[in-house]
N, C-alpha and C positions, 0 to 999 in steps of 0.2 A: 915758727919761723918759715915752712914752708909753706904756709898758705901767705905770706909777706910775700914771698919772691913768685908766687903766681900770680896776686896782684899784679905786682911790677910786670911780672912778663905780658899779664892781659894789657894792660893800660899802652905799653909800649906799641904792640899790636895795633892797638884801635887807634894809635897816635899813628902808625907809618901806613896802616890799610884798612881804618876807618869800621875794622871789627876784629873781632877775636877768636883763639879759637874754641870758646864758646859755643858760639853757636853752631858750630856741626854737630854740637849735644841733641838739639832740641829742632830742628828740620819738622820733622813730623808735628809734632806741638806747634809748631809754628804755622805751619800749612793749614792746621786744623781751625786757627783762628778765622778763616778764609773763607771757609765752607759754607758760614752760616750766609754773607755778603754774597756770594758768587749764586747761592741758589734765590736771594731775594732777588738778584739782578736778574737772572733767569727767569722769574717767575713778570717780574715786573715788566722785562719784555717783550713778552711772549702772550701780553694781555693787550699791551696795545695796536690798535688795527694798525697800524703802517707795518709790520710785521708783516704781512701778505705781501707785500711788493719787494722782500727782501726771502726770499725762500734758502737759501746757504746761512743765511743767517738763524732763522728759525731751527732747522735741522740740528743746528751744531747746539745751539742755545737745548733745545728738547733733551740730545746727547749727551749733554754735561747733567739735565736733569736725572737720566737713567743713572749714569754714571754716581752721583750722588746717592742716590737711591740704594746701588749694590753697595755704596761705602756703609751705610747705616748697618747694613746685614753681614758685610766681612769684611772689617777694616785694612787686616792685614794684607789680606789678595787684591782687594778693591784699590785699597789708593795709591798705587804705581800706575793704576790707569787710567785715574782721574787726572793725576796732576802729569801724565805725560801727554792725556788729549789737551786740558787745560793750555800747557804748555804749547802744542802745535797750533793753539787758536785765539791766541789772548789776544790779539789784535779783533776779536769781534765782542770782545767784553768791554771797553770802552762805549760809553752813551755819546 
């Protein structure tokens, strides 16, 4: 019976704010599906020559590569500062 009336209260949720709350479960899980995308995007940018005429871009793009890097070796230290630089710079992650 109570897993009925969490249903109901999830569904309600995602009815009046489009999510539930769920997902403050799984943040991290979720972030992680990101990593693999964000560092091909990095790697992919940072190949092409037009990349020399944008130097803030390159830097930040390199930075998120480091950043990646220390996640691989300490998750738990690491990625509070991936996704807070992520975050101050995601306007240069679009192509």
């Amino acid at each position: 019976m109570k897993n009925i009336l969490q249903q109901i209260k999830w569904a309600y949720q995602r009815v009046v704010r489009n999510y539930d709350d769920r997902v403050f479960w799984g943040f991290s899980t979720e972030f992680n599906t990101y990593i693999k995308p964000i560092k091909e995007h990095c790697d992919r940018q940072l190949s092409e020559t037009h990349i020399e005429l944008n130097l803030e871009r390159k830097a930040i793009l390199i930075k998120t590569l480091d950043l990646l890097k220390d996640l691989e070796l300490d998750k738990e230290n690491a990625a509070p500062k991936l996704w807070e630089y992520f975050g101050k710079h995601i306007e240069w992650f679009w192509d």
